[in-house]
C-alpha angles and dihedrals in degrees: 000000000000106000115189120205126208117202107186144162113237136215110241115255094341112116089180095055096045088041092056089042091051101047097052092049090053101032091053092048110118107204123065131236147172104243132019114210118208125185128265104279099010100171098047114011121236103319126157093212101086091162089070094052105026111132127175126247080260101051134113099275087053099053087037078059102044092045094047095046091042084049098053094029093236145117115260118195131175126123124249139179098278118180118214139158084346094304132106122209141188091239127184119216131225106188113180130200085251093061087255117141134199122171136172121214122232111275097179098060106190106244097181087073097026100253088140079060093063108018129063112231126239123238098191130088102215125223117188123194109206125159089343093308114120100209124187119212124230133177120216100266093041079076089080101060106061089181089068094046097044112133098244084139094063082232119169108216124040104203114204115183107190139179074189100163128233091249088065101032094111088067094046092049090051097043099047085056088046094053091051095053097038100048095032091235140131103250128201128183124186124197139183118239122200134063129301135218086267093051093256111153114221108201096190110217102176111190136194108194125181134238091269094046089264116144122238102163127026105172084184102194100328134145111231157039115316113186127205137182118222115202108202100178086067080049087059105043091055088047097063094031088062103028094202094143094059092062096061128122135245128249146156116235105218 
């Protein structure tokens, strides 16, 4: 599977402005591929005022997702501010070619900057099966808490969308590597760069890591669409040759 990631800076709190800048960079991309990766909040940055962005699973940014993916026939995922029954959350978005959509909405809510103030929490761990691929779906801070992401699923991708800020870089660079090895899963994080609203840098720093914690994409702090291929059926093959997930324990998640 060819998985593109786009490493982008972001207009605070403008979904029309991030919208335009995203479509013409994806729009104008050459070479083909299976899934598109956007950044958490990629219509607005990291803000703490959901009531300014929120938009509805059948707002403008929805239907923006479904034509372009329909348009391009791929998968398109990010998280946005998303209102419902009263509530925000931090959701991320699984837009399919068909117009079909799964999300899951963020579990680990960043305290340090009150975003378990604004935002409602999720309860459930996502699993998306797409082309074959069974993809779980993780949210920046979520990186922190390796129980939640274990691969009791036997899935084959673990998807990680980030505003993750240049003061605390060293960590996201080490614990995307350690998901990978741990679970035996090719693990990709995508994360903004650029400056917010509250003079936070964002150095970027996308990564795609294979099932064994090798790196086979380091965007650094480029601008732009990086494009990777994932072979499963290696996956596999060092899967059953080790045998390391099979050795796992047991728990209950509260």
């Amino acid at each position: 599977m060819k998985i593109a990631l786009f490493q982008t800076k972001l207009a605070w709190e403008n979904p029309q402005v991030n919208r335009k800048f995203i479509e013409e960079y994806f729009l104008n991309e050459e070479e083909s591929f299976d899934l598109f990766v956007l950044p958490e909040m990629f219509t607005s940055g990291f803000t703490m005022s959901p009531s300014v962005v929120a938009e509805t699973m059948e707002g403008e940014t929805m239907t923006w997702l479904k034509e372009l993916a329909k348009r391009k026939n791929c998968a398109i995922t990010g998280s946005l501010v998303i209102k419902e029954n009263e509530n925000y959350y931090n959701r991320m978005v699984f837009v399919f070619p068909s117009g079909e959509v799964q999300f899951y909405n963020k579990r680990h809510l960043f305290t340090l900057a009150g975003e378990d103030k604004v935002y409602k929490r999720g309860t459930e761990k996502v699993i998306v099966n797409y082309n074959n691929w069974k993809i779980c779906l993780q949210i920046c801070y979520d990186l922190r808490f390796p129980v939640f992401a274990r691969n009791v699923e036997n899935y084959d991708l673990l998807l990680y969308v980030a505003n993750w800020p240049k003061p605390r870089i060293n960590a996201w660079d080490a614990l995307l590597k350690a998901r990978a090895i741990e679970n035996m899963c090719y693990t990709i994080g995508v994360n903004r760069i650029g400056e917010d609203a509250n003079h936070l840098e964002y150095p970027g720093h996308s990564h795609a890591t294979d099932y064994l914690g090798k790196t086979i994409a380091d965007c650094k702090e480029e601008l732009g669409i990086f494009i990777v291929e994932l072979d499963k059926l290696a996956q596999n093959e060092t899967r059953a040759k080790l045998n390391f997930l099979n050795d796992q324990d047991y728990f209950a998640i509260l």
